[in-house]
N, C-alpha and C positions, 0 to 999 in steps of 0.2 A: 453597570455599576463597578465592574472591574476595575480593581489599581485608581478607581476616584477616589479625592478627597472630600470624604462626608462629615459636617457635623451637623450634630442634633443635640438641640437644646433639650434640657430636662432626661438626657439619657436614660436615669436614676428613674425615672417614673417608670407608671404601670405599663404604658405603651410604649416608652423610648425603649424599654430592656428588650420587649419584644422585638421592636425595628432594628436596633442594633446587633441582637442575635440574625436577624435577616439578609443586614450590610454584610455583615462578617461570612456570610456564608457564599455570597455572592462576592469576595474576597474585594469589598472596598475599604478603602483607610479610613477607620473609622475614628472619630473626636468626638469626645461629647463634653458638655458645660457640667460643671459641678464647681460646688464652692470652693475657691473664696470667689472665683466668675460669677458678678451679680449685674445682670445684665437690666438693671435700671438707667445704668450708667453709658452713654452713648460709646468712650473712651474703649470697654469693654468689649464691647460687641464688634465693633473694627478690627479690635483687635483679635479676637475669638472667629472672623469672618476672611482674614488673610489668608489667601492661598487656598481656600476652600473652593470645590467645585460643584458642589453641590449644599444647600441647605436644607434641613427640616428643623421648623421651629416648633414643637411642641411644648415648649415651660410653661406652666400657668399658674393660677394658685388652686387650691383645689379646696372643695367645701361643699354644703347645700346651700339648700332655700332659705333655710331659719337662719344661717348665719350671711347669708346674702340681703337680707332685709335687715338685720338688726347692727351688722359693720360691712357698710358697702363699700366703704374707700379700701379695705382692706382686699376686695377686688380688685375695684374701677383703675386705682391711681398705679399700683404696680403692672400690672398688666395693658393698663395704656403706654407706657412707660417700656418693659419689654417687647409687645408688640412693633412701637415705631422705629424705638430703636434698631432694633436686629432686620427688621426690613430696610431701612435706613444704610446700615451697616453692609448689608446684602448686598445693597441695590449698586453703591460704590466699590465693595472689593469685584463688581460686576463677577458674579456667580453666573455658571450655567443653568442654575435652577432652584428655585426656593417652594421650600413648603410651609404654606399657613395654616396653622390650624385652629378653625371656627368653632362652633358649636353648635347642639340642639338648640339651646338657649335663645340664639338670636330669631325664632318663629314664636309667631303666635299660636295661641291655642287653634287646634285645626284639627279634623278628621285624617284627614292625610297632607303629612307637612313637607311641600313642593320647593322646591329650590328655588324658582322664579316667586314665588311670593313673599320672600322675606320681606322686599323693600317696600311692597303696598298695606304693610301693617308695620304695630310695635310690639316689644316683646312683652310677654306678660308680665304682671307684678312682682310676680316669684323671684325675676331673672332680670327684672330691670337694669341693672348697673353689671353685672361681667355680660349682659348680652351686648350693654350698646359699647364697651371695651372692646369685644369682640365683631361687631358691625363695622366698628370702625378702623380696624386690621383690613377689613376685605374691603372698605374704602379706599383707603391708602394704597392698595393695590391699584387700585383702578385709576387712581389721580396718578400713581407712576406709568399705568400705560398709554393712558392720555396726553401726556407733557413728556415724558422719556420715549413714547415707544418702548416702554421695559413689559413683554408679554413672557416672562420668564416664571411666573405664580401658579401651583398649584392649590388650590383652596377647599378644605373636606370638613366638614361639617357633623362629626360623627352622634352618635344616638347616646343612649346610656351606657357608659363603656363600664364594667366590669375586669377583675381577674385577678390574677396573682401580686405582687407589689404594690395595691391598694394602698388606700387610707383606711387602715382599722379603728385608728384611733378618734381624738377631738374634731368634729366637721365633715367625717362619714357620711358619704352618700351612702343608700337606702340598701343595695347588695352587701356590704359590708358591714354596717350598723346591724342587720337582722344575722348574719352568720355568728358575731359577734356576742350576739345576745343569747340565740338559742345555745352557743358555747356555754355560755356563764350561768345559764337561767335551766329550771325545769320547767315555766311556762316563759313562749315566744309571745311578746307584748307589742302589737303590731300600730301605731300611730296612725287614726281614722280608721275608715269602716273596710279598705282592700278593695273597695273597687277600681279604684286607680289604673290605667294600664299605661303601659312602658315598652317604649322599645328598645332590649337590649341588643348588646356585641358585644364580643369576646374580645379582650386586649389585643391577643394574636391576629385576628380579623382586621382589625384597623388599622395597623402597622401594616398587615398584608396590602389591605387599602390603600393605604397612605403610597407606599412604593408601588404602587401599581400605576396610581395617577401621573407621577414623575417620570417614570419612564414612559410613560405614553404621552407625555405633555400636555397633559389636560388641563386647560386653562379656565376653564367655568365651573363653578363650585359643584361638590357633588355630595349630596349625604354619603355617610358609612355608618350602612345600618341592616338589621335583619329586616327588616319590612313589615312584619310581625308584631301584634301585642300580645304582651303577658300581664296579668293583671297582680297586684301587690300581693290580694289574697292566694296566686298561683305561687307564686314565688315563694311566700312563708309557707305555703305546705311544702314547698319541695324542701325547703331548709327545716321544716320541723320531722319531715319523713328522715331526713338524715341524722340528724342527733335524736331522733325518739323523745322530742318533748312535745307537749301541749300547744293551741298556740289561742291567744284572743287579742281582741280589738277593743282600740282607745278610740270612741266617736267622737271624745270631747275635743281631741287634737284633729291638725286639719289636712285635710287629704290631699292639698296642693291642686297642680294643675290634675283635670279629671282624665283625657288623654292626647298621649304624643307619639304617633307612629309617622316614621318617617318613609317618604318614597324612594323606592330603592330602581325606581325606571332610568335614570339616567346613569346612575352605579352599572345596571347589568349591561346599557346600552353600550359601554366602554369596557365589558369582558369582568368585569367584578362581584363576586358573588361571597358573602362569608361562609367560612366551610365548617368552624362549630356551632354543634345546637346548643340552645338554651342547656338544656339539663346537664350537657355534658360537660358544658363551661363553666356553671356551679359548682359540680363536682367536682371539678378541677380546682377552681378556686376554694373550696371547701379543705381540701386534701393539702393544700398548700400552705393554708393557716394554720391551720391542724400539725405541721410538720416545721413550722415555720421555727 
């Protein structure tokens, strides 16, 4: 990555901050998109892709479940939108190498969620519309290596990402909504019964991830993920052992997918392993709020 030019979409996120701290240490020139760069716009992204030798596209919009079922376009249509374009974009200022980045989302509910199965099912309810936005990023790839010979994609698929530069706020995923709560609350009020399990990663982890696959040219998609479940009700005791409050369950609300652990065999197969634990990635993201 020496003296390249790298840009990375969504710098400003939870994982661009970390990758970009990454780039820079490994003294590449680093760009990243920030507004008024709104890369809906084809015009934009050409231009934002000039002279670059490397991409990472992480921008997305970021949200749950409940607000993925109830405004889907507020997904689906932006995010198809920067997906095509910035590959688009890529694909013409002929880059050395682009990063897509996929999701959990695009697997269906599964015991252990394999990389080769995405395409022989659909996503589930929960995730319907940013899945198949995202399904069809890692399309686009393929129809460029089929009619260009353009095998320049790396494609990662990370798990439930966590960590510092979150969304605290409106449309909070489930780490940051519960840290958030027990902050504010003396009893942690946890939506369904905690059975639920999750696979978490640490922001730093996937950004590790992400550059790991680039420089190795790994062209077939790969989860970034601990391989591990942690179950909701795990979770809120370790966030309720740290503020010292109570915690109880809403059974009347609903538990979502029951669980998503992803395969981490073709991750380690390629030298990639995440190097924070669970606990420790909390506390870390706990301490950050907390100081924020």
């Amino acid at each position: 990555m020496k003296n390249k030019n790298v840009l990375v979409t969504g710098a400003n996120g939870m994982i661009g901050r970390q990758l970009v701290k990454l780039l820079k240490e490994k003294e590449a020139n680093v760009t990243g998109t920030d507004l008024p760069t709104d890369l809906r716009y084809r015009d934009e992204c050409k231009e934002v892709c000039q002279g670059q030798d490397i991409v990472f596209h992480l921008a997305g919009i970021k949200g749950n479940p409940q607000t993925a079922k109830e405004k889907p376009s507020r997904y689906f249509v932006p995010l198809l939108q920067f997906n095509t374009n910035m590959m688009e974009a890529a694909r013409e200022a002929n880059v050395e190498w682009y990063l897509y980045t996929s999701s959990v989302g695009v697997y269906r509910q599964d015991d252990i969620l394999k990389e080769d199965d995405v395409w022989k099912t659909f996503p589930t309810e929960n995730d319907t519309y940013p899945a198949w936005a995202k399904r069809m990023g890692e399309l686009q790839a393929k129809a460029y290596e089929i009619e260009y010979g353009w095998n320049r994609c790396s494609i990662v698929r990370p798990a439930n990402v966590y960590g510092p530069y979150d969304n605290f706020g409106e449309h909070s995923m489930v780490i940051p909504s519960l840290i958030k709560k027990a902050h504010e609350n003396d009893v942690l009020k946890v939506w369904g019964d905690g059975t639920p399990i999750r696979d978490f990663i640490y922001s730093e982890d996937v950004a590790r991830g992400m550059l790991h696959m680039v420089e190795n040219k790994i062209t077939e998609p790969v989860n970034l993920a601990s391989g591990t479940g942690v179950t909701i009700k795990e979770l809120a005791f370790i966030i309720c052992e740290y503020f010292n409050v109570s915690l109880s369950f809403d059974e009347s609300k609903p538990n979502g997918d029951m669980k998503r652990i992803l395969s981490t065999e073709r991750a380690e197969s390629y030298g990639f392993k995440p190097q924070v634990s669970f606990e420790d990635g909390i506390n870390r993201t706990i301490e950050w709020y907390l100081n924020r």
